[in-house]
C-alpha positions as CSV (number, residue, x, y, z in Angstrom):
1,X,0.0,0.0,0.0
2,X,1.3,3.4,-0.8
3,X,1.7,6.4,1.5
4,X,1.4,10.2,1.4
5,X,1.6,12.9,4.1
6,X,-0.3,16.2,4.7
7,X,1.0,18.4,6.8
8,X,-1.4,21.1,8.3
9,X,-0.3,24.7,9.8
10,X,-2.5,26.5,11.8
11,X,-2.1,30.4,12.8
12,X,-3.8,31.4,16.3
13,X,-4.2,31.9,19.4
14,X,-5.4,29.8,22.4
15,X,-5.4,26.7,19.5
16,X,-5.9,23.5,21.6
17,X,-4.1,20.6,20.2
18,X,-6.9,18.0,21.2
19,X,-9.7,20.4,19.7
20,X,-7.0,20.3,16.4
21,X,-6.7,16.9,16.3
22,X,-9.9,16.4,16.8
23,X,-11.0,18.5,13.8
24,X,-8.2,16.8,11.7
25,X,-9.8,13.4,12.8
26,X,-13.5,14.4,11.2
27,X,-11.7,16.2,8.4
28,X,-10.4,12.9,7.0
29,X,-12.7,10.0,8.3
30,X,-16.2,11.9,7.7
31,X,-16.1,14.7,5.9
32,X,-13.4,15.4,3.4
33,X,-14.5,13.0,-0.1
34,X,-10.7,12.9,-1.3
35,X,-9.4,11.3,1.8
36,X,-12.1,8.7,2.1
37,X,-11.5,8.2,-1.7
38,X,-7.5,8.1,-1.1
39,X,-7.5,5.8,1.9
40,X,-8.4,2.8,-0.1
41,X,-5.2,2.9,-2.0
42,X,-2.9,4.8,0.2
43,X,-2.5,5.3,4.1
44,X,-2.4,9.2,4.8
45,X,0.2,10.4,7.7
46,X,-1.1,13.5,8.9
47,X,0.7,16.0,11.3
48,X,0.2,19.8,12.0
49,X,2.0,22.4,13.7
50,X,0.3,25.2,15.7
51,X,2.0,28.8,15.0
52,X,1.6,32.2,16.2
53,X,0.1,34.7,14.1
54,X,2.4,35.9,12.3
55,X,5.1,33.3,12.5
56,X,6.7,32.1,9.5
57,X,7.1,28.4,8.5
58,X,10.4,27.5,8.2
């Protein structure tokens, strides 16, 4: 089985990481079409950062 990664930055304050990961969660096993579609052929890694506004990736 293939893999792919998405990797998700959020800007904010006061940003929870269980309400994020909890929103990532629904995001890919109820409501986003592409990931249920991709998730027969591939398994998706999925991380995410939390940043202050205005921060810069890197």
């Amino acid at each position: 089985m293939s893999e792919g990664w998405t990797e998700i930055n959020l800007w904010g304050e006061g940003l929870k990481p269980k309400d994020v990961e909890q929103a990532i969660q629904l995001s890919e096993e109820k409501y986003c079409s592409v990931s249920l579609m991709l998730e027969k052929a591939a398994h998706i890694h999925s991380e995410y950062r939390i940043l202050k506004p205005g921060e810069l990736v890197a």
